[in-house]
ZAKELUM-994627 format. One record per residue (C-alpha): x, y, z. Coordinates in Angstrom, 1 decimal, decimal comma, always signed. Example, Ala and Ser with C-alpha at 12.3 -4.5 7.8 and 13.67 -1.06 7.14 Angstrom:
NODE     px     py     pz
NODE  +12,3   -4,5   +7,8
NODE  +13,7   -1,1   +7,1
This chain:
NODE     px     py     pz
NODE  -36,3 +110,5  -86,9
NODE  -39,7 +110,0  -87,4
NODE  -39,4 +106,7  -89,6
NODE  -37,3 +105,7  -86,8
NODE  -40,2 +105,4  -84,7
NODE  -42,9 +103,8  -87,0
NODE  -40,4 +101,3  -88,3
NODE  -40,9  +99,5  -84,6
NODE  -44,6 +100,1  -84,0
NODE  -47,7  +98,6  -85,4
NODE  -50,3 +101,3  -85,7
NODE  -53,7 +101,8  -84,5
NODE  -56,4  +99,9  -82,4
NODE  -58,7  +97,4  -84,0
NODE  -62,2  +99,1  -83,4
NODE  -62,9  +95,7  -81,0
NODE  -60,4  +97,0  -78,6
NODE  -61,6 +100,8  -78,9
NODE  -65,0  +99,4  -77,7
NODE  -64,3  +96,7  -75,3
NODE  -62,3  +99,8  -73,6
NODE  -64,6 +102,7  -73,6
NODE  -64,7 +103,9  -70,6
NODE  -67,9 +104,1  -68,0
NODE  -69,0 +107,4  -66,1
NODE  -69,1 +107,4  -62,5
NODE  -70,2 +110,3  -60,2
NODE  -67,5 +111,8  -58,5
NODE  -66,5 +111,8  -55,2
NODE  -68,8 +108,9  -54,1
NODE  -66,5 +106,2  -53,4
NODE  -64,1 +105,9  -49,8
NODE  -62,1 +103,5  -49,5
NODE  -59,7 +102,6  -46,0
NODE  -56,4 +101,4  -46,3
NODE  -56,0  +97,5  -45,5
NODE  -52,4  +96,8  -45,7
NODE  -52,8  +92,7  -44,6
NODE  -52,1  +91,2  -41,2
NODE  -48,9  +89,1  -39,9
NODE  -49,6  +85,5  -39,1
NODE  -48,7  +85,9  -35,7
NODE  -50,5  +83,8  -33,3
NODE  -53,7  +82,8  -35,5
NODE  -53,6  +79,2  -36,5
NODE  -52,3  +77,9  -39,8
NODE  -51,8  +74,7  -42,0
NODE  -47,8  +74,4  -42,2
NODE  -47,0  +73,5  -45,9
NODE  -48,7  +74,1  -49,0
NODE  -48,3  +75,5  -52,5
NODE  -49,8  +79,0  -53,1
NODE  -50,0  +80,0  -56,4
NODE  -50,3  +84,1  -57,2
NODE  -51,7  +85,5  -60,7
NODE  -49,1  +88,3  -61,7
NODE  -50,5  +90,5  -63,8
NODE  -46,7  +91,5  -65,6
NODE  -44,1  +89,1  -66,8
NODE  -41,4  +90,4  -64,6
NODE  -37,7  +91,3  -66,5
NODE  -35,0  +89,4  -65,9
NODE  -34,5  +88,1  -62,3
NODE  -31,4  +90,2  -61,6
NODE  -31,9  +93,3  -58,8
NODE  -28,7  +95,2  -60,2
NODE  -30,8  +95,3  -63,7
NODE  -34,1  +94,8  -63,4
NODE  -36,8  +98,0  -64,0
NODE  -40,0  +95,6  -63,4
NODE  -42,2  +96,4  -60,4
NODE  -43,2  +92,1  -61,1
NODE  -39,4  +91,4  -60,4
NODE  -39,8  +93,0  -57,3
NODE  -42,4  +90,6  -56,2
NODE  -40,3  +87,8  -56,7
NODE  -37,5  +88,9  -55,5
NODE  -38,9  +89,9  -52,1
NODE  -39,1  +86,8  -51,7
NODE  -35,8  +85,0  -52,5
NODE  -33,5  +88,2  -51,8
NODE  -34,1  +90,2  -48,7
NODE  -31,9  +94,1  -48,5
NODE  -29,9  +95,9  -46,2
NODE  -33,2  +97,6  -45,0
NODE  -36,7  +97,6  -45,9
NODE  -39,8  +99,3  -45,4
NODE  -42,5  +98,6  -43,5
NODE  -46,5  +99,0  -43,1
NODE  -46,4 +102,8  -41,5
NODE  -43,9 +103,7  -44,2
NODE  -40,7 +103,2  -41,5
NODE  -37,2 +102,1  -43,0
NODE  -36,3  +99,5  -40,6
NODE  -33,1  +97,0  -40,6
NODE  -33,1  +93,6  -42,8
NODE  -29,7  +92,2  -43,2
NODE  -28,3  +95,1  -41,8
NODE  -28,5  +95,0  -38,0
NODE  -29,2  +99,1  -37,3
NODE  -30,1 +101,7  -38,9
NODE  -26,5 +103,3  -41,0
NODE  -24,4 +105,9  -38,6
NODE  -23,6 +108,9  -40,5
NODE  -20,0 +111,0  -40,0
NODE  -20,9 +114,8  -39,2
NODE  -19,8 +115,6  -42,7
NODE  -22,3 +113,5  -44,2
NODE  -19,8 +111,8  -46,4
NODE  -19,3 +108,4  -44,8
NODE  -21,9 +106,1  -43,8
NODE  -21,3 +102,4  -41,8
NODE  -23,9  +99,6  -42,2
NODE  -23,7  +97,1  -39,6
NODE  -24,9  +93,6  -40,7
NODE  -25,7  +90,6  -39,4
NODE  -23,5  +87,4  -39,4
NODE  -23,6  +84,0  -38,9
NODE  -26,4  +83,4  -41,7
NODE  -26,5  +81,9  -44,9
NODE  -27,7  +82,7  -49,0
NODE  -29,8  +79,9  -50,5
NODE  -26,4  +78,2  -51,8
NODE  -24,9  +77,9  -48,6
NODE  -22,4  +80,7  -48,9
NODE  -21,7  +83,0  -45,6
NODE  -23,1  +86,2  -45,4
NODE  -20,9  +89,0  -44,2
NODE  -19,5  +92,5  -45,1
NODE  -17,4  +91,4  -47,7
NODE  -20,3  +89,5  -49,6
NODE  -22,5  +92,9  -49,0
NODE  -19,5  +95,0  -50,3
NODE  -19,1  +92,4  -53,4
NODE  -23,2  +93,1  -54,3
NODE  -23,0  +97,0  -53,8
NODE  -20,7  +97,6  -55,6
NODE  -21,9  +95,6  -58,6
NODE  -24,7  +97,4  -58,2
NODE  -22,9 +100,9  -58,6
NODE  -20,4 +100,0  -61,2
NODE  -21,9  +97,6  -63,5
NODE  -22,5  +98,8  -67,0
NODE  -26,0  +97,9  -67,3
NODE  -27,4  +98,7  -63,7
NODE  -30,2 +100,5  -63,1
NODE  -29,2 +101,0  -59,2
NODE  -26,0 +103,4  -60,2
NODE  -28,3 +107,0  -59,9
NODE  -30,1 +105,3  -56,6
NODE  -27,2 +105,6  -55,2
NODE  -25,7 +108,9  -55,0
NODE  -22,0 +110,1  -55,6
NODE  -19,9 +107,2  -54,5
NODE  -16,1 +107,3  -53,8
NODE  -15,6 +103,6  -52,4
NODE  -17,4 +100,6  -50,7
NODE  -15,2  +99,4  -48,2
NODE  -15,4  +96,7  -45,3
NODE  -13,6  +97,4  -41,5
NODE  -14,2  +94,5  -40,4
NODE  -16,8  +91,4  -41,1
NODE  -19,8  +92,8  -39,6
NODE  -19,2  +96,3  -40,8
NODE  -19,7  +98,0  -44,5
NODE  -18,4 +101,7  -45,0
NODE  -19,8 +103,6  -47,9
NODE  -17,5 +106,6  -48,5
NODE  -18,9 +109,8  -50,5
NODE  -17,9 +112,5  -52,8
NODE  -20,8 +114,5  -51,6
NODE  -23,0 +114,0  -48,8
NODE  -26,3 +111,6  -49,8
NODE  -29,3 +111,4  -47,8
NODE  -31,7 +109,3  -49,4
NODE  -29,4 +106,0  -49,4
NODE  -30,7 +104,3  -46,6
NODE  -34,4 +104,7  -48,1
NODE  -32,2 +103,4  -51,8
NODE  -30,9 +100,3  -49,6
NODE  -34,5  +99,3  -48,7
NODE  -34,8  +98,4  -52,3
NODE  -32,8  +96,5  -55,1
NODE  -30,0  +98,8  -54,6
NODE  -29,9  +96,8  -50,9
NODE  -30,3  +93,3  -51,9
NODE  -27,5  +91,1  -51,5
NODE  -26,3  +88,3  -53,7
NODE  -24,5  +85,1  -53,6
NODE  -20,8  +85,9  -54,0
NODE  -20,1  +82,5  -55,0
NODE  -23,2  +83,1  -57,7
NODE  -22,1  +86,2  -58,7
NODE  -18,2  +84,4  -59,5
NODE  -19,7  +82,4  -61,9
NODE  -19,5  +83,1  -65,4
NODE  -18,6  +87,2  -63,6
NODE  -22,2  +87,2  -62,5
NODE  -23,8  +87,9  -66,4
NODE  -26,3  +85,2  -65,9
NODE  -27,0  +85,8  -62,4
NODE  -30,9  +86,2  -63,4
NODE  -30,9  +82,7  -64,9
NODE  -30,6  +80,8  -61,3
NODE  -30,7  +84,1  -58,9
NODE  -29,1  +83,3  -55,5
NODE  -30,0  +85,7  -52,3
NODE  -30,9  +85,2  -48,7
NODE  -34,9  +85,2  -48,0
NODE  -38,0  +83,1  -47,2
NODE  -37,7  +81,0  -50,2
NODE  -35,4  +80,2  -53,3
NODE  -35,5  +80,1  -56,9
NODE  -36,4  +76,7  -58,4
NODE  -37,6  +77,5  -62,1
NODE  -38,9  +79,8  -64,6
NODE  -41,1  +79,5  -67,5
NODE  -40,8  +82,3  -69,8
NODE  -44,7  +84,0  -70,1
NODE  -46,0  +81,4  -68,2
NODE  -44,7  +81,3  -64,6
NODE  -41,7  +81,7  -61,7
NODE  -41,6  +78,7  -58,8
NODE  -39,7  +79,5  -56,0
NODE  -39,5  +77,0  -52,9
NODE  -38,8  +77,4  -49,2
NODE  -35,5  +77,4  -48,2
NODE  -34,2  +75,6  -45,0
NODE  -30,7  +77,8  -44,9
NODE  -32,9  +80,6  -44,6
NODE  -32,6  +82,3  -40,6
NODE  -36,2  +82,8  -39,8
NODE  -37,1  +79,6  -41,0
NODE  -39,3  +78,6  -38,8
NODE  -42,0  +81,6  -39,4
NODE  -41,7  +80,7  -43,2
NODE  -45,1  +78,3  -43,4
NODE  -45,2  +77,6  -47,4
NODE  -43,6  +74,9  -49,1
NODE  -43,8  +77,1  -52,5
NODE  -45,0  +79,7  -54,0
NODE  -46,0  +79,9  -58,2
NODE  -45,9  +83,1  -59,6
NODE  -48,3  +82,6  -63,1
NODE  -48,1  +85,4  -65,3
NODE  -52,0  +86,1  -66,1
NODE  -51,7  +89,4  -68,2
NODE  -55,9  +89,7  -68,4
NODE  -57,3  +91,1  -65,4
NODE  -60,9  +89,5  -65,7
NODE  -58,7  +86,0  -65,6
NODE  -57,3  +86,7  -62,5
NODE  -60,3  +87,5  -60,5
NODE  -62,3  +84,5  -62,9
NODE  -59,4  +82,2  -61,2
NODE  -59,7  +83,9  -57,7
NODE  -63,2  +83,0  -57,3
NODE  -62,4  +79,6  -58,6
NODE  -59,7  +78,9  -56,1
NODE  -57,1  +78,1  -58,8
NODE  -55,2  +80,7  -57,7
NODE  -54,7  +82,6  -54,1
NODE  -53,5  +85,8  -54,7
NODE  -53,9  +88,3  -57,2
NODE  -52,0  +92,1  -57,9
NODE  -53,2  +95,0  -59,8
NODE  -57,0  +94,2  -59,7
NODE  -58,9  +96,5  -61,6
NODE  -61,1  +99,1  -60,6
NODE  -63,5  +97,6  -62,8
NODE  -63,5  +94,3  -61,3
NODE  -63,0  +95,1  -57,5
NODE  -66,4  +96,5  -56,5
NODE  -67,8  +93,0  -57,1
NODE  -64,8  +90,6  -55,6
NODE  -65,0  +92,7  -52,4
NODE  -68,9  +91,3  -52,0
NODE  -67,7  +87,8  -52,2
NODE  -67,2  +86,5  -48,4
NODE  -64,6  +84,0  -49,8
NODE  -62,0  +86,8  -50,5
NODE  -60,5  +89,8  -48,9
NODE  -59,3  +93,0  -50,6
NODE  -56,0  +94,3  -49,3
NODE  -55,6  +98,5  -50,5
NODE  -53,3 +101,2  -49,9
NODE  -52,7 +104,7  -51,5
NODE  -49,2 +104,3  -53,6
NODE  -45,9 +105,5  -53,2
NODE  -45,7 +105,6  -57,3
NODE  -47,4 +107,3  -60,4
NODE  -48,5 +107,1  -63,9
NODE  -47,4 +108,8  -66,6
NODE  -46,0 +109,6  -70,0
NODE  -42,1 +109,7  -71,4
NODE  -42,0 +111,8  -74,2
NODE  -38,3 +111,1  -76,0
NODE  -36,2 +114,2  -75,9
NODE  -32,6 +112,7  -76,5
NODE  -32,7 +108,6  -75,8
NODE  -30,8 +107,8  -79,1
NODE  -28,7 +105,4  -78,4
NODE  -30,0 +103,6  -75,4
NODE  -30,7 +104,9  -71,7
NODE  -27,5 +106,1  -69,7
NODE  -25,9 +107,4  -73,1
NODE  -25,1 +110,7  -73,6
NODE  -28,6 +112,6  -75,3
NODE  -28,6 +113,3  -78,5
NODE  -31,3 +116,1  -80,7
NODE  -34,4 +114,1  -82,2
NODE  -35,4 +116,2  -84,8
NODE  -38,9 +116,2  -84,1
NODE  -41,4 +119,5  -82,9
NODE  -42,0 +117,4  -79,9
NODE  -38,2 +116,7  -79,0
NODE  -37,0 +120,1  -79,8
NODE  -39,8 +122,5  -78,5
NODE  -41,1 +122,6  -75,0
NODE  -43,9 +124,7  -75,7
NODE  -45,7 +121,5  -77,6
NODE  -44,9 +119,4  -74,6
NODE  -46,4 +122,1  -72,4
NODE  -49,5 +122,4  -74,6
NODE  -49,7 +118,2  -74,4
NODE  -50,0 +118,5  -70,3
NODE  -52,4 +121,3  -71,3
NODE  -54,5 +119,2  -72,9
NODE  -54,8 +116,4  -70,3
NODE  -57,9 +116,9  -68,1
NODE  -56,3 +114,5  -64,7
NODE  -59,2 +114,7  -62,6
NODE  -61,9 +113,6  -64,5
NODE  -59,8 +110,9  -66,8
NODE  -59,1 +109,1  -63,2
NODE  -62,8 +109,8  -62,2
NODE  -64,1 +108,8  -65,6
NODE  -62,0 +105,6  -66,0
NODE  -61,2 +104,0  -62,6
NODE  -64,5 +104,5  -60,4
NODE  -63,3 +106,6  -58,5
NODE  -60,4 +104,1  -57,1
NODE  -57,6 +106,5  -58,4
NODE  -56,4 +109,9  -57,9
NODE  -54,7 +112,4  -60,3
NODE  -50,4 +112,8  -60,1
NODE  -49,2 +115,6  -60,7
NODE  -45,6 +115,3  -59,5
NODE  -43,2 +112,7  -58,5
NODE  -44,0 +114,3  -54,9
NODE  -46,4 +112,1  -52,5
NODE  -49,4 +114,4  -52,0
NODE  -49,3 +113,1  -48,1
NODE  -45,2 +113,0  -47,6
NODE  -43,4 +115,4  -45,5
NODE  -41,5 +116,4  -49,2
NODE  -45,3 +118,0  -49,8
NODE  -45,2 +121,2  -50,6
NODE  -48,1 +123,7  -52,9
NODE  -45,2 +123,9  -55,2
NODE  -44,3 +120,5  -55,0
NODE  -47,9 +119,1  -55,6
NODE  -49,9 +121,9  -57,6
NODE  -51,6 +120,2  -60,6
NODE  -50,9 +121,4  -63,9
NODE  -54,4 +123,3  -65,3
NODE  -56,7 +121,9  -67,7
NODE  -56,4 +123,8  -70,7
NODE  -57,0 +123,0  -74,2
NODE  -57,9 +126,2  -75,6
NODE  -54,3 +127,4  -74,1
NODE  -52,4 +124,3  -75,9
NODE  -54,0 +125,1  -79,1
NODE  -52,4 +128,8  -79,0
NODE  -49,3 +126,9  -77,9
NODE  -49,1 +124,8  -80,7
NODE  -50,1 +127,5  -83,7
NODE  -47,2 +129,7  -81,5
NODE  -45,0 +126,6  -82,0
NODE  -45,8 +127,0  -85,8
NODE  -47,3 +123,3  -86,3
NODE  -50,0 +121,8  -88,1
NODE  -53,1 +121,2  -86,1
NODE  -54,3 +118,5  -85,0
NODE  -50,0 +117,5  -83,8
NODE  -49,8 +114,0  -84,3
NODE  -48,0 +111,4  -81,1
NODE  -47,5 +108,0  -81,2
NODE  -48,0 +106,2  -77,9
NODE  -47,4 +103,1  -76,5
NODE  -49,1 +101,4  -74,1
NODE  -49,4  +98,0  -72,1
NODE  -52,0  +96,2  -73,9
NODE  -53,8  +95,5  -70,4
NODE  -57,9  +96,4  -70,3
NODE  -57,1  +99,6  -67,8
NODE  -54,3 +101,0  -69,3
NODE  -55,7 +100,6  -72,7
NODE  -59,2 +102,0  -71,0
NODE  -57,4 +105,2  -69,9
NODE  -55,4 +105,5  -73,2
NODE  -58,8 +105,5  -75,3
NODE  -60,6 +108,3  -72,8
NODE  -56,7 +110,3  -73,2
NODE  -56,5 +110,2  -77,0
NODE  -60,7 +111,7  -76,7
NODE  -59,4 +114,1  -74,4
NODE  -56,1 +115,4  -76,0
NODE  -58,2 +115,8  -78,7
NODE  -59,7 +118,7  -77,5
NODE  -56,5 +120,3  -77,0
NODE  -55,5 +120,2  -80,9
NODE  -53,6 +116,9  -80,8
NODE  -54,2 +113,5  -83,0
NODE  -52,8 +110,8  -80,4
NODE  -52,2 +107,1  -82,2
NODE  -51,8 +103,7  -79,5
NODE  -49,5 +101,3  -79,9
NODE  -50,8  +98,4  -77,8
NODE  -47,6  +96,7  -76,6
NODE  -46,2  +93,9  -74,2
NODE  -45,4  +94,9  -71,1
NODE  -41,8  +93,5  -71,3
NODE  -41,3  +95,0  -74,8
NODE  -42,2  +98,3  -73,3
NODE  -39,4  +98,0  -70,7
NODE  -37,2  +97,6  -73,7
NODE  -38,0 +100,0  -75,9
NODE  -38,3 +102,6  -72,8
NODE  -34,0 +101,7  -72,4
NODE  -33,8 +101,4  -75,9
NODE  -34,9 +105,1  -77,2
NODE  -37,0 +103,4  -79,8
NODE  -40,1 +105,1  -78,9
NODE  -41,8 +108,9  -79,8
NODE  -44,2 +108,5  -76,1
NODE  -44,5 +106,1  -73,6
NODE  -46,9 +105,3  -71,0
NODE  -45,6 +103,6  -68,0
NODE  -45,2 +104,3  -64,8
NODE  -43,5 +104,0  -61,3
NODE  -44,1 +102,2  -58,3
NODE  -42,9 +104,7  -56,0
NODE  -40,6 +104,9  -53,0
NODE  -40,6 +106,5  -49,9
NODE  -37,4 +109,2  -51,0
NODE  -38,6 +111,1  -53,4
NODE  -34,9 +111,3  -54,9
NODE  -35,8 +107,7  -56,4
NODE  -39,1 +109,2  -57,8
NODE  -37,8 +112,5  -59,7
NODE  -34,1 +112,3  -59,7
NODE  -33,0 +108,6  -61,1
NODE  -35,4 +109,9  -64,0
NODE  -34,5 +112,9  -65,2
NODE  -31,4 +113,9  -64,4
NODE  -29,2 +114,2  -67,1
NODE  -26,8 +110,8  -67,9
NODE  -28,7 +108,7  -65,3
NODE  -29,1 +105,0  -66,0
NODE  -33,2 +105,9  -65,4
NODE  -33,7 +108,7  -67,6
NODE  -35,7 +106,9  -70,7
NODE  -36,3 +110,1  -72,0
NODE  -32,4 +111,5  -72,6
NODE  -33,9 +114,8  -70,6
NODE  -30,9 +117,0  -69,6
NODE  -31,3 +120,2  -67,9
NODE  -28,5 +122,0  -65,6
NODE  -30,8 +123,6  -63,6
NODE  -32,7 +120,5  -62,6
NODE  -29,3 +118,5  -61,9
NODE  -28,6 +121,3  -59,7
NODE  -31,5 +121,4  -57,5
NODE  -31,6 +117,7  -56,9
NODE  -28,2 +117,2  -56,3
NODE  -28,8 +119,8  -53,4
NODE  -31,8 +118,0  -52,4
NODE  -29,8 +114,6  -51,8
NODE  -27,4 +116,7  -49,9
NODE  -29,3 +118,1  -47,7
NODE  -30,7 +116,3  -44,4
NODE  -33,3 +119,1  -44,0
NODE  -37,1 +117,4  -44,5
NODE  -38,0 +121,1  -44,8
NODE  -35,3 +122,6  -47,0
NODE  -35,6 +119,1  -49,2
NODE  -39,2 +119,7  -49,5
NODE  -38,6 +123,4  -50,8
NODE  -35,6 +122,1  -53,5
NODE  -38,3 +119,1  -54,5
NODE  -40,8 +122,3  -55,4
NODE  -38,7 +124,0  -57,4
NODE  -37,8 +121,5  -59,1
NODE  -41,0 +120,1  -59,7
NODE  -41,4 +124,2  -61,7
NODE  -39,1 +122,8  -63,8
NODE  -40,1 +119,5  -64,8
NODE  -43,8 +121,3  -65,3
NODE  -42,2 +123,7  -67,7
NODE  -40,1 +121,4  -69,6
NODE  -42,7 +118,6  -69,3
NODE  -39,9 +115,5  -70,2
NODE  -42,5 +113,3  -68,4
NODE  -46,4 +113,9  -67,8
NODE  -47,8 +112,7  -64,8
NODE  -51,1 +111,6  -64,9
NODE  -52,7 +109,5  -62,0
NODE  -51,8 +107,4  -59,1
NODE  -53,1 +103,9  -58,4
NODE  -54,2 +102,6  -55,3
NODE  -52,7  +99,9  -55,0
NODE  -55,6  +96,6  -55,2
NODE  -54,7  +93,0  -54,2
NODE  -57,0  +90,6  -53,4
NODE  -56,3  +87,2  -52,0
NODE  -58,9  +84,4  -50,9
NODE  -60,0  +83,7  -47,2
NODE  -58,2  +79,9  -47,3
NODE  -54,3  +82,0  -47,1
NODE  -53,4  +84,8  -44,4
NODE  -50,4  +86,7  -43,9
NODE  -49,9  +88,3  -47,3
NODE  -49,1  +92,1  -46,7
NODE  -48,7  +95,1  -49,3
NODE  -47,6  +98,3  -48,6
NODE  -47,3 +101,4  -50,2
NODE  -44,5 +100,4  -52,0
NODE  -46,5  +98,4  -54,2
NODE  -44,7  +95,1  -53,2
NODE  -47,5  +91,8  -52,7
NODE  -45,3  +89,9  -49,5
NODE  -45,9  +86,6  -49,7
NODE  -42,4  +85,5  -47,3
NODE  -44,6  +84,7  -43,9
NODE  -48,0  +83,4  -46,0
NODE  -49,6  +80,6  -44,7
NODE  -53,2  +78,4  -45,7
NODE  -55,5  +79,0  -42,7
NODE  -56,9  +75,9  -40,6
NODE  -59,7  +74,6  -42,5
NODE  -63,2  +75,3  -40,7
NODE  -64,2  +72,7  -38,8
């Protein structure tokens, strides 16, 4: 299985990256930081028109919401295809195309969406229930959809009437609203979808929201244009907006302070102490819904969503080495050591500050490398274990990766990186054709879409083929549930689980660093790691 694996990697790190990566020590505890989650236009005066241009640190995947696994294609596509719901600033799910929040029958198994009428997608097709039924349940049944898990035990997608969608369950689901205020909720183009049965949807993408799809350049950039069918047109002030895929993070902020770009995502923490001194830019922060982290392939033979199959490797089969390799990973001070200081540790898929917190739910695996040592003589391996990893060949991620393979070290294991492409990681993580993987998750505010899409067993999110009963159980009865408190408890025990069996080790959580210049207003990200550019506007110039 083994020559699997190193048949698609390249090995090793020149010594240039190794030193252009090496991390810098920073005291501990110094740095505080206030969330600044961007302010609405509202009544502030702005230029009308205008082309902003935004430097994207990711090539999204493909353009299509029923497929896509790219925090990038979520950027774009909150701006072309608004969702049934959404969330907003304090971390509320409010209404979007729906018109109320869902009414829920007292056996928690059918749930109506009222949704608004008399509106239009970019192509001129009418919104209604029948258009919202047509893109849910694409989203549940199609082959290749990554929404299928998000949401929940579906028995049929029905409309009543045109304003009204009914989703009928097998069992009750409480986190679909919160799976509605994502893809799972955006609505396509029937007429769109008809053509060619919707497979190259992500070629010309067709929703309802601030602006439209005009073009994409493959590594280079996505052009999307304001659209007049659009029903709040008139608080939409851009005449475009270029998304240009700038992969090196000291390019972005070069081309912030230049002006050639507006906008930029996923600033590093090595770069944002000195952008924040310039008067010309504003830093907009917030503490993330998401995580970090590594998938360590258990059973993904044959592609995500199929059933798991054994990988004949130590790692694979025994859960004490995985245990040992969590062991061996010292979270505080990588994040303290690496980020400045801008970063926190993760040690679940469970929001430290959510009301799903619990000491269970949130405790932090020890450092402890003399332990994963034992483990691994126990587990009757040669020392030091060897992994292969790989990561997104991006200055932080390749940063942390150096100061983890120094650290793991310590713990009796011989960690190799795989720089990779951010989009060829996305493919190998569906694929299976990996040993470990670094990536992680943006986050949302249900922590059924943090923990359970990924590691349940046949999900179309679990990258890692995990399958354990005994997880499946407790998070089914954590979706069932209404209970915040009784959730919360299932979400700790389960969390035991995932720290004993260690499919995927958590490792830090970003906060969440945009910066835009002073000459545009009205971009907005929240904790769902989304850049909102729909209601952007270039300020008055100074007179």
């Amino acid at each position: 299985m083994l020559a699997r694996f190193t048949r698609m990697l390249v090995l090793g790190v020149t010594a240039a990256a190794i030193a252009s990566c090496a991390p810098v020590q920073h005291p501990a505890g110094t740095a505080t930081h206030t969330d600044d989650y961007g302010t609405p236009v509202g009544s502030q005066p702005v230029r009308e028109g205008g082309d902003l241009v935004m430097g994207l640190s990711a090539e999204p995947d493909k353009l299509d919401p029923t497929t896509s696994s790219s925090l990038y294609t979520r950027y774009v596509m909150n701006s072309i295809c608004e969702k049934l719901y959404d969330n907003d600033a304090s971390g509320n799910l409010v209404p979007q195309l729906a018109t109320a929040m869902p009414t829920v029958s007292p056996d928690g198994l059918t749930v109506t969406i009222p949704v608004r009428t008399g509106i239009k997608f970019a192509d001129g097709a009418a919104f209604d229930a029948a258009a919202v039924q047509t893109s849910l349940q694409r989203h549940f049944t199609m082959k290749s959809s990554q929404r299928t898990s998000e949401m929940g035990p579906i028995a049929s997608i029905e409309t009543v009437d045109p304003t009204h969608v009914v989703i009928r369950y097998k069992k009750p689901f409480a986190p679909i609203t919160a799976a509605l205020a994502d893809r799972a909720g955006m609505i396509m183009s029937p007429a769109a979808l008809a053509k060619d049965e919707g497979k190259n949807f992500s070629d010309n993408p067709v929703c309802i929201g601030p602006f439209k799809f005009v073009k994409r350049i493959p590594q280079t950039s996505i052009v999307v244009e304001r659209d007049p069918l659009y029903y709040d047109a008139k608080n939409v002030h851009l005449d475009s907006v270029t998304y240009r895929i700038m992969a090196d993070a000291n390019i972005r902020a070069s081309n912030l302070r230049s002006g050639d770009i507006q906008v930029a995502d996923t600033i590093s923490p090595q770069d944002v102490d000195a952008l924040v001194k310039d008067p010309d830019l504003r830093l907009l922060q917030t503490g993330s819904l998401g995580y970090q982290g590594i998938y360590l392939n258990i059973g993904n033979v044959d592609g995500v969503g199929k059933p798991a199959k054994p990988i004949d490797t130590p790692l694979a089969k025994n859960a004490r080495i995985r245990q040992a390799f969590s062991l061996s990973i010292d979270r505080q001070a990588l994040v303290d050591t690496v980020f400045n200081n801008w970063f926190e540790p993760a040690c679940s898929g469970i929001v430290p500050k959510s009301t799903f917190a619990t000491p269970a739910g949130v405790e932090c695996p020890p450092y402890d490398p003399e332990r994963s040592k034992q483990l691994l003589t126990e587990a009757g391996v040669q020392l030091p274990y060897p992994i292969t990893i790989q990561v997104m060949n991006t200055q932080d991620e390749l940063r942390y990766a150096q100061a983890l393979q120094a650290n793991v070290a310590e713990g009796g294991f011989d960690l190799k990186i795989v720089p990779t492409e951010y989009a060829t990681l996305l493919d190998v993580q569906k694929r299976g054709t990996y040993e470990a993987i670094f990536l992680g998750w943006s986050g949302r505010l249900d922590p059924d879409a943090n923990i359970t899409r990924f590691l349940t067993t046949g999900s179309g999110g679990n990258y890692g083929g995990f399958s354990s009963p005994e997880l499946d159980d407790l998070l089914a009865r954590a979706a069932r549930t209404s209970d915040t408190a009784q959730r919360a408890d299932l979400y700790g025990q389960a969390t035991k689980i995932i720290q004993r069996e260690n499919p995927y080790l958590y490792t830090y959580r970003k906060r969440l660093l945009t910066v835009h210049t002073t000459a545009v207003t009205g971009i907005e990200v929240y904790a769902d790691g989304v850049v909102r550019l729909g209601k952007a506007a270039f300020t008055e110039p100074k007179s």
